[in-house]
N, C-alpha and C positions, 0 to 999 in steps of 0.2 A: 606571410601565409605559411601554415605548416607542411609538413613531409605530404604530411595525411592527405591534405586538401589538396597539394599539387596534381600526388598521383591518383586521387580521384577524379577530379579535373580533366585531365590528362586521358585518362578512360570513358569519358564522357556518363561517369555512373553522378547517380544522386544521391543527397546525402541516404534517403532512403532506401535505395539501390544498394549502396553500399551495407546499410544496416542488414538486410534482408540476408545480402552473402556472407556477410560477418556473422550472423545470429545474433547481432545485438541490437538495442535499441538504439532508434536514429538519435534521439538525447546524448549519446554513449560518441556516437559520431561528432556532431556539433560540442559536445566539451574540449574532447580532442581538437578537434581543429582551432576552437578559440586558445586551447594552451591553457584553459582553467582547473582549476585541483576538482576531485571526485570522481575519477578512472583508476581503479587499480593495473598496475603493468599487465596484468593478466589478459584484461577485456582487450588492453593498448596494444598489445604482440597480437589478439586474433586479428583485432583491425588491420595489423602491420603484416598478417602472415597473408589475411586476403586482398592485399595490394600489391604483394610480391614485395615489399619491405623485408628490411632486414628486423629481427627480432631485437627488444633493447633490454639492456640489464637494468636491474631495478637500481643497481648504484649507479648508472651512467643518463638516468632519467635526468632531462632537465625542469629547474625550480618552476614549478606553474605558479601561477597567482590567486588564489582566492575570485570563487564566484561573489560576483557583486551580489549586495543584498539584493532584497525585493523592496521595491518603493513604495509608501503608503504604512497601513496599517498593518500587521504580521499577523495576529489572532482578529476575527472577524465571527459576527453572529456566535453559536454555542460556542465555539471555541475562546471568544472573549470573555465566558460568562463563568463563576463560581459554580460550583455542584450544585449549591440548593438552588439556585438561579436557574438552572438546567433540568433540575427535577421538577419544580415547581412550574416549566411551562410544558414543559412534558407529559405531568398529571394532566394539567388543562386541556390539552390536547388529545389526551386519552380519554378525559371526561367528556370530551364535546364528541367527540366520537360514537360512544355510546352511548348519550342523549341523541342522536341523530341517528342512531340505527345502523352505523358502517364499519362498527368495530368490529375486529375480526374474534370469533370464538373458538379453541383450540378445540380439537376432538380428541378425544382420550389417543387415538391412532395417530393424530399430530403429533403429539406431543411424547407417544413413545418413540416415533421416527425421529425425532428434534435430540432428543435424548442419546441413541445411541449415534445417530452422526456426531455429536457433538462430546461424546467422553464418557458419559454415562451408563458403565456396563452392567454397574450391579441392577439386576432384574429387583430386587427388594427393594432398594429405595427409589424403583422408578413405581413402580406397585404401592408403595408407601406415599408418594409424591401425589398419585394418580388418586388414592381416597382422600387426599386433602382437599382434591376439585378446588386448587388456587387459593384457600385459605392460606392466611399465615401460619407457620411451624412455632409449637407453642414451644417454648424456649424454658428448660429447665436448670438451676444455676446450681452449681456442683460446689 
């Protein structure tokens, strides 16, 4: 059992107790204490400073082991699938949507909101975007 867990333990805190007064995620807790890699010393000293540990240097860290994989299959549903695979249910999805009347329709004020939350400052080609009403941009080859 580690440092960690003893003096946790010890304190009668949980691992989410402990996370809360660390400011970090209980995840962050539970790697620590298994001894597995993916904690920078960083998060490992707040852990350590709110237990009343001593702080550890990052050359005096001991070698952790590698988290075990995850068992089964690793990529699942879109994430298994090629782009056009993805696009092409995608469409369908989109199409059945508005065959059915539930697709959503931007409003020109959606879509300038969408817009500047998202990076879009130049007012011209948001003006420019907005008389295209979702047409494609006809592409001129230079």
């Amino acid at each position: 059992m580690s440092d960690i867990a003893i003096a946790r333990k010890e304190r009668n805190w949980s691992q989410e107790e402990l996370s809360h007064r660390a400011g970090v995620s209980q995840s962050v807790i539970s790697i620590l204490e298994r001894g597995l890699e993916g904690v920078t010393v960083y998060l490992e000293n707040i852990v350590r400073l709110t237990l009343g540990l001593s702080m550890r240097p990052e050359d005096e860290r001991p070698k952790r082991k590698a988290a075990p994989e995850p068992k089964g299959k690793h990529r699942r549903g879109f994430a298994s699938m090629g782009q056009e695979e993805r696009k092409r249910i995608a469409s369908m999805g989109g199409k059945a949507a508005h065959e059915q009347g539930v697709a959503h329709e931007w409003t020109s004020e959606e879509t300038r909101q969408f817009g500047l939350r998202n990076g879009c400052k130049d007012p011209e080609r948001m003006r420019e975007l907005g008389r295209m009403g979702g047409r494609p941009a006809k592409r001129t080859v230079k």
